[in-house]
C-alpha positions in Angstrom: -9.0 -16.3 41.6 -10.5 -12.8 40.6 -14.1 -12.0 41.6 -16.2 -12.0 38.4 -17.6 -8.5 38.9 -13.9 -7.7 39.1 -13.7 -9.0 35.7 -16.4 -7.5 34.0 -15.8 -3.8 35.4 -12.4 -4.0 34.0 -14.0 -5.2 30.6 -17.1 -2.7 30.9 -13.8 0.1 31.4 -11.9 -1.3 28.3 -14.6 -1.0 26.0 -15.6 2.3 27.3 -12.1 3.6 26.8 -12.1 2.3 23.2 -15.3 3.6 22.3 -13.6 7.1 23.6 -10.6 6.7 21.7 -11.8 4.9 18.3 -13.0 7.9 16.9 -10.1 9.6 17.4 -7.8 7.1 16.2 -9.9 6.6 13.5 -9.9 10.0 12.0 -6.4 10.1 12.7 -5.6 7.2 10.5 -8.6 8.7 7.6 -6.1 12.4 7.3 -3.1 10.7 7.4 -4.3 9.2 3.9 -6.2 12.4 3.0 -3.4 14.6 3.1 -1.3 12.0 1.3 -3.8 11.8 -1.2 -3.8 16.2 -1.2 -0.1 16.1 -1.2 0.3 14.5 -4.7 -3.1 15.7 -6.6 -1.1 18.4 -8.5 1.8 16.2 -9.0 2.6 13.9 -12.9 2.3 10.6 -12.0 5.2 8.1 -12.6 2.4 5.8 -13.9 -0.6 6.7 -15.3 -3.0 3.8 -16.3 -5.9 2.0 -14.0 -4.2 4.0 -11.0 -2.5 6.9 -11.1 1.2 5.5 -9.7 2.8 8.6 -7.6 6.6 8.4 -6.1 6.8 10.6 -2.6 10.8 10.3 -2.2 11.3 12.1 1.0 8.4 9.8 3.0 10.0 7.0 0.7 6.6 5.9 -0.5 4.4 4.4 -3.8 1.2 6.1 -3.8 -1.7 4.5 -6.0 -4.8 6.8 -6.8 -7.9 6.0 -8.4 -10.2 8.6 -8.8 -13.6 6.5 -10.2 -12.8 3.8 -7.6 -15.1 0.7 -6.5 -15.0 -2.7 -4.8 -14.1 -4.3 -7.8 -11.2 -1.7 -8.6 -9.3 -2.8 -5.5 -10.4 -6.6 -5.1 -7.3 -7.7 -7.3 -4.3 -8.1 -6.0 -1.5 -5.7 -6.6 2.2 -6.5 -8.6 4.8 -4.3 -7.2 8.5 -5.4 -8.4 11.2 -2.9 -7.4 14.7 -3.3 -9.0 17.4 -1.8 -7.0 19.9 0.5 -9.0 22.4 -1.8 -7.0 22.1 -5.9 -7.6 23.0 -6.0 -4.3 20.7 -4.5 -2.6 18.8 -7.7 -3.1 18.6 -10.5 -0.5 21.3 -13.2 -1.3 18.2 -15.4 -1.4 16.9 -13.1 -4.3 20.5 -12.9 -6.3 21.0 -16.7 -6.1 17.9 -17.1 -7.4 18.6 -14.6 -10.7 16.3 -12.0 -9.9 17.1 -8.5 -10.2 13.7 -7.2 -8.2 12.7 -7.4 -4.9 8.7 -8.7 -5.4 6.3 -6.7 -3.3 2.7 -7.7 -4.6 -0.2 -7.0 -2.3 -3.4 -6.4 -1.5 -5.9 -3.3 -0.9 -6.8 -3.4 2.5 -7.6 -1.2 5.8 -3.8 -1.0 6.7 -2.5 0.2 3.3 -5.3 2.4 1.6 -8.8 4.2 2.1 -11.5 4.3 0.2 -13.6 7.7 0.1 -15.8 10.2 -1.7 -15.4 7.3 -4.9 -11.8 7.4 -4.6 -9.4 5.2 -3.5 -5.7 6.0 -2.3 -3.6 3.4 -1.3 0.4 3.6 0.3 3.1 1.1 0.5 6.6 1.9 2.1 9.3 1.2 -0.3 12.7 -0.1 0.8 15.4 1.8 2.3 17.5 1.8 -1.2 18.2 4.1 -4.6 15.6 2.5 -6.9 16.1 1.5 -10.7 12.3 0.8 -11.9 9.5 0.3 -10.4 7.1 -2.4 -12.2 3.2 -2.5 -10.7 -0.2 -3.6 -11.7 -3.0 -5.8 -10.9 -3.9 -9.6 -11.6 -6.2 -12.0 -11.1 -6.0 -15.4 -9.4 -7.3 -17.9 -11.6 -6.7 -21.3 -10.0 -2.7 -21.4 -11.2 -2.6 -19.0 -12.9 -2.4 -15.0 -12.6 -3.7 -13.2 -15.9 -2.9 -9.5 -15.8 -5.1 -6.6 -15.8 -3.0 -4.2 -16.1 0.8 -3.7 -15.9 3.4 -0.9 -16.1 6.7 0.6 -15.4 8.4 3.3 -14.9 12.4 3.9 -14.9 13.3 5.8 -11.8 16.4 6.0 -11.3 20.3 4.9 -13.6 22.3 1.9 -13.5 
């Protein structure tokens, strides 16, 4: 059985080591977003309504942008419906079912977006296919049911 002073000088390290590293991982994490955020500002939006909707092709990702952005802008959860220019693309699950979209809603937080300076920027892999449309927005929950606050689309690609 280890000694308990064995224990806490390992714990006493751990938390040293993350208090050294946190900062670093941290910012890390912060201008990974930033210079997503950078890399599209001059770029047209494939949607332009509560969020600016931005498609980055070659790192294969959905970029949201607000740049008036508060709590209450990002406590809704997100729609994201992706048609695939080919049906099957889709999960069998997903054909047999009769839809045509994989459904990617989701919600802000720490992993997908930052918030900063009033704005908020948010990123979400899309899937490893040639893309048809790309429907997003935001809704509420409201009990049972889900009441829109905004929705949109954009055509990206040709059947």
């Amino acid at each position: 059985m280890l000694d308990w002073r064995i224990t806490l000088t390992v714990f006493v390290v751990l938390i040293t080591a993350f208090a050294f590293i946190w900062p670093w991982v941290s910012t890390s994490w912060e201008q990974e977003f930033l210079s997503v955020y950078e890399s599209v500002s001059d770029d047209t939006p494939i949607i332009s309504n509560v969020f600016n909707v931005y498609l980055d092709e070659d790192k294969n990702l959905l970029i949201y942008v607000r740049e008036e952005c508060d709590v209450e802008s990002i406590d809704p959860d997100f729609l994201l419906h992706v048609t695939p220019t080919d049906i099957n693309d889709l999960s069998d699950y997903r054909r047999e079912s009769g839809s045509r979209f994989d459904n990617f809603d989701f919600s802000f937080d720490s992993s997908n977006g930052l918030r900063f300076d009033d704005k908020c920027v948010i990123q979400i892999n899309l899937p490893n296919y040639d893309i048809l449309r790309i429907r997003t927005g935001q809704y509420l929950r409201v009990g049972d049911e889900l009441p829109p606050i905004w929705i949109d689309e954009a055509l990206i690609g040709q059947e």
